[in-house]
C-alpha positions as CSV (number, residue, x, y, z in Angstrom):
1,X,158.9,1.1,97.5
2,X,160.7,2.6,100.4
3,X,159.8,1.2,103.9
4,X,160.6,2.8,106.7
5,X,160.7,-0.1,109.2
6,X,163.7,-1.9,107.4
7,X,165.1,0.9,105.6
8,X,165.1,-1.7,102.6
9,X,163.9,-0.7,98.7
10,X,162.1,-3.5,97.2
11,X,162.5,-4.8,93.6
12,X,161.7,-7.0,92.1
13,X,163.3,-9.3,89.0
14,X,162.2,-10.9,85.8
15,X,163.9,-13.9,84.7
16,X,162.5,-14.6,81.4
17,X,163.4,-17.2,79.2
18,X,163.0,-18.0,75.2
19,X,163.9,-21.7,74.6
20,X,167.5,-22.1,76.4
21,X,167.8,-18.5,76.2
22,X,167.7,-15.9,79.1
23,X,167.1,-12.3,78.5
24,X,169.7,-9.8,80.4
25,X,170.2,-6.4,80.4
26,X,173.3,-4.4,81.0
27,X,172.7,-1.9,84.1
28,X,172.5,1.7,82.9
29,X,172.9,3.1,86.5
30,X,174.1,2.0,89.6
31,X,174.2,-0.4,91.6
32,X,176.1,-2.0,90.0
33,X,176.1,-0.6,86.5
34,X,177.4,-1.7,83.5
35,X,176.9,-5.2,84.8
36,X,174.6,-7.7,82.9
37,X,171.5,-8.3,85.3
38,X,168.1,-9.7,85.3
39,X,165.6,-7.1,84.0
40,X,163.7,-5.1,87.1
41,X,163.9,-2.8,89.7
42,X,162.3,-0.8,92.1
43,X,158.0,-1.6,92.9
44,X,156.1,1.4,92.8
45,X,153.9,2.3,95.8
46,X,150.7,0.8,95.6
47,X,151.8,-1.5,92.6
48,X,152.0,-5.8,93.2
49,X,154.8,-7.1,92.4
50,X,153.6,-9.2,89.4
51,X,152.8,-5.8,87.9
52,X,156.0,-4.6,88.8
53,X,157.6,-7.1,87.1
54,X,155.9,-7.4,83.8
55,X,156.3,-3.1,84.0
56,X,160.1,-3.5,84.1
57,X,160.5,-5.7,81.6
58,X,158.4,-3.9,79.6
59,X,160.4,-0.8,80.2
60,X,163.7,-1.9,80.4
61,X,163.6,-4.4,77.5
62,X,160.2,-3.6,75.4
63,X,159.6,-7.5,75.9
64,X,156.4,-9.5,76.6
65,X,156.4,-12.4,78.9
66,X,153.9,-14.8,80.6
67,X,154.8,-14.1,84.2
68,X,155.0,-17.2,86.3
69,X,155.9,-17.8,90.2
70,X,157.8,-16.2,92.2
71,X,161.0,-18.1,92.4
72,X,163.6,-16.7,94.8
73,X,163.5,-13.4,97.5
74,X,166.4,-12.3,98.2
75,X,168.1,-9.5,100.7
76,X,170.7,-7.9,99.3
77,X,172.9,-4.6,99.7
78,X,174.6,-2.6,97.0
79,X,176.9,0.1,97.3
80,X,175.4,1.3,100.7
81,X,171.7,0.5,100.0
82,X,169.6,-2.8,101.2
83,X,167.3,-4.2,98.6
84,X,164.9,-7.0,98.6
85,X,165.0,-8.4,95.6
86,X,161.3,-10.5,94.3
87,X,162.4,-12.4,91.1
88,X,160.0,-13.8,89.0
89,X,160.0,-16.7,86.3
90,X,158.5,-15.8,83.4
91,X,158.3,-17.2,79.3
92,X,159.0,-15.1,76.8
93,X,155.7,-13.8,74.6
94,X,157.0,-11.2,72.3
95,X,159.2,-8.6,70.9
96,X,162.5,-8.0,70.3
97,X,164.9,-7.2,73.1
98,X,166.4,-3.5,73.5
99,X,167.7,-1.5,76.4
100,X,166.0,1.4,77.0
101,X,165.0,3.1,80.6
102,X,167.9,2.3,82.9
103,X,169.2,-0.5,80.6
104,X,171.5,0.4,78.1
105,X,171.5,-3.2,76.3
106,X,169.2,-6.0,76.1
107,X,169.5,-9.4,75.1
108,X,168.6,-12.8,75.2
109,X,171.5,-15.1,76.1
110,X,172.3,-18.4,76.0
111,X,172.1,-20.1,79.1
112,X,175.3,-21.8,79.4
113,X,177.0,-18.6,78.9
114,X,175.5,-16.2,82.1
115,X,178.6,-17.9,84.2
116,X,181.1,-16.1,81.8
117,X,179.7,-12.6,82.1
118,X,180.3,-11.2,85.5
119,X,177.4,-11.6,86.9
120,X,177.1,-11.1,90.4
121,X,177.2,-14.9,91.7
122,X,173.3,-14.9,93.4
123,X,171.8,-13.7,89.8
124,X,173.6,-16.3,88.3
125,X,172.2,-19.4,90.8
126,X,168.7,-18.1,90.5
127,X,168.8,-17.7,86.6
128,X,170.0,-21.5,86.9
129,X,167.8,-22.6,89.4
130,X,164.5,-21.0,87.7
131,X,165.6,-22.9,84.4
132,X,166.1,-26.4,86.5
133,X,162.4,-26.0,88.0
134,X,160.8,-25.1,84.5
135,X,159.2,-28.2,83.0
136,X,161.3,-29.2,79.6
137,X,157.6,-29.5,77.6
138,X,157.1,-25.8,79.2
139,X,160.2,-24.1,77.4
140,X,159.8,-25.4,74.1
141,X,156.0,-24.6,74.4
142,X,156.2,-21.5,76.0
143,X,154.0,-21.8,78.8
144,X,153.8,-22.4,82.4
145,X,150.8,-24.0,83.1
C-alpha cells in the first residue's frame, strides 16, 4: 500500500521454515531481481499484514504455512523506491515449493547455505535471527505455539 505521508510502499515478508530448511524465492522483477529473497511483497489496501503474508506466499510459492509473529520491520530503499518491509515467521504446513507470480523459482534451502547465495545482507540476519528465536521442539514439530 502506497502512503502518501512517507512516500514509502509497504511489504511485507514470509520467512517460513521446514525443519532446518528456509523457503526462498528467486525475484522475477525488480528490485532487485534475480536475487534469492524471502517470499512477499507489496500489502494490498485494506488487507492486514498477516493476510498479506500468507497471500504472497501462497502466490509466489503455492506453499502453506502457520503464520507466526512478526519478527523484524525494516525501512529499506531499492533502486529509487523506500519500502517498509513487515517480515513474518511462519512453519511450513504444506505443498510443494514453485515460483510462480513474480517469482521465478522456489525452494526450500538449507539454512547454513543462505550466506552463500547473494543475499542482500539484512534478509540474511533476519532469516538467522527468526530461526535462533524459534523454539527447537517448535521446528521439528511444526508449530508455534
Amino acid at each position: 500500500m502506497r502512503t502518501n505521508t512517507t512516500d514509502r510502499t509497504d511489504c511485507v515478508g514470509v520467512i517460513c521454515f521446514r525443519g532446518d530448511e528456509v523457503l526462498l524465492i528467486r525475484r522475477g522483477k525488480a528490485p532487485r531481481q534475480g536475487e534469492w529473497s524471502l517470499p512477499g511483497g507489496r500489502i494490498e489496501p485494506g488487507e492486514s499484514e498477516p493476510d498479506a503474508a500468507l497471500r504472497e506466499l501462497a502466490e509466489e510459492t503455492g506453499v502453506t504455512a502457520t503464520l507466526g509473529p512478526k519478527i523484524a520491520t525494516i525501512d529499506a530503499e531499492f533502486e529509487g523506491v523506500r519500502y517498509r518491509l513487515h517480515d513474518y515467521v511462519a512453519l511450513w504446513d504444506s505443498g510443494t515449493p514453485k515460483g510462480a507470480d513474480d517469482a521465478l523459482d522456489a525452494r526450500f534451502v538449507a539454512i547454513d547455505t543462505v550466506d552463500e547465495l547473494g543475499m542482500w545482507a539484512k534478509t540474511v540476519d533476519v532469516i538467522q535471527n527468526a530461526y535462533s528465536a524459534i523454539e527447537p521442539r517448535a521446528k521439528k514439530q511444526g508449530t508455534l505455539a
